[in-house]
Residue, then its C-alpha position, 0 to 999 in steps of 0.5 A: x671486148x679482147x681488152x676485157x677477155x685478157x684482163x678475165x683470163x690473166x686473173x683466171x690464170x693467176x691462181x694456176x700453177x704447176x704444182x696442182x695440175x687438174x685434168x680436163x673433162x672429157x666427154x668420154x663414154x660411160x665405158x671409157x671413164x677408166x680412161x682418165x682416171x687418176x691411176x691411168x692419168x699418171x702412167x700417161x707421158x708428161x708433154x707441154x704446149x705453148x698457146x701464144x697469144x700474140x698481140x697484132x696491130x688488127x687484134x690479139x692471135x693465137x699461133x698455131x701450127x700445122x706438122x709436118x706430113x712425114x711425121x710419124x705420129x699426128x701427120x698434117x694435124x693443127x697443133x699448138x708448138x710443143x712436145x714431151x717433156x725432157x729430163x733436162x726440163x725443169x718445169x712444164x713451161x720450160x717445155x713448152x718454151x724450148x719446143x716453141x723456140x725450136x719449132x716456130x723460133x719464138x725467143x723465150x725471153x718475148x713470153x710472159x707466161x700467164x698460167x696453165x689450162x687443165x691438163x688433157x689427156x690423149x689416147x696416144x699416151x700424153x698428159x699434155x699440159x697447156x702453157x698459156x704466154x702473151x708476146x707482145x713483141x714483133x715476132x714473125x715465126x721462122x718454123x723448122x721444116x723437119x717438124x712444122x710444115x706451116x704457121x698460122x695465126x688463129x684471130x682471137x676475136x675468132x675464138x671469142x665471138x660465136x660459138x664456132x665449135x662442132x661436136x663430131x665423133x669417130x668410132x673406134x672399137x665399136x663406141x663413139x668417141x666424141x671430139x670438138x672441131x673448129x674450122x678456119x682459113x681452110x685449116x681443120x682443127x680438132x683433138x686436144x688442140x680443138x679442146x684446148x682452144x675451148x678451154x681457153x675460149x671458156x676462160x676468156x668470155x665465161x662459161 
């Protein structure tokens, strides 16, 4: 079934690229579509994030990591590693490869990159571009506490089998905001990363 899943997903992701950058669907109420519309998506600051797929003797993973607590934005969330998007990165997986070099030590030279999700835009500001690298490599994450207060690796097998995923919602401002959430090893994950782990699953095994 993996075998299968990433053989669907290397296909998928071929035809991505950075130059024609879609945006993800959200789930958004009717009030709120002003929110994602193309004005709106293009004040947004540029971010990316690598979503590493580890090949493991037991199964393919996804590593993930969970920030810092004295962080300032985000503190204790489960995110994938990356961050903005620096003038002196070229192009969005550049980003995404420097953030995860620094953030958890994963080498450049062991991803292949395999294309990009759609884009997801956040209420904090970011357009957030999701650089999707397979490591075949050993690797073992070496994290930069001033950053990552943990590593961890999500089974793929976890994100391809059952649907796991919750539908949540939190009220801000009087409207419900809905939100995806996923659970595993004690760890709760929601928000973009939640989100873009669908999108990924949804590439994988279909709609």
């Amino acid at each position: 079934m993996e075998a299968t899943a990433l053989e669907r997903l290397r296909a998928l992701l071929a035809a991505s690229s950075e130059a024609h950058r879609p945006v993800a669907r959200m789930d958004l109420p009717m009030k709120l579509d002003h929110l994602v519309s193309a004005a709106a998506v293009a004040l947004l600051k540029p971010a990316a994030v690598l979503v590493p797929i580890i090949r493991r003797d037991h199964g393919h993973t996804v590593l993930l990591t969970k920030r810092a607590e004295h962080l300032r934005q985000h503190k204790g969330q489960i995110s994938f590693p990356g961050g903005r998007r620096d003038d002196g990165d070229p192009t969005y997986a550049h980003a995404a490869l420097r953030e995860a070099h620094e953030e958890v030590g994963l080498p450049p030279a062991a991803v292949q990159v395999l294309g990009y999700l759609d884009d997801y835009p956040t209420f904090t500001g970011y357009r957030i571009t999701p650089v999707v690298g397979y490591v075949e490599t050993a690797f073992e994450p070496s994290t930069d506490p001033g950053e990552v207060a943990e590593a961890f690796e999500l089974p793929l097998s976890h994100l391809t089998g059952d649907n796991r995923f919750e539908r949540k919602a939190m009220e801000r401002g009087g409207l419900s905001l809905p939100f995806l959430q996923l659970e595993y090893g004690g760890h709760t994950i929601w928000g973009a990363t939640a989100a873009i782990l669908w999108d990924l699953r949804r590439q994988l095994v279909g709609p």
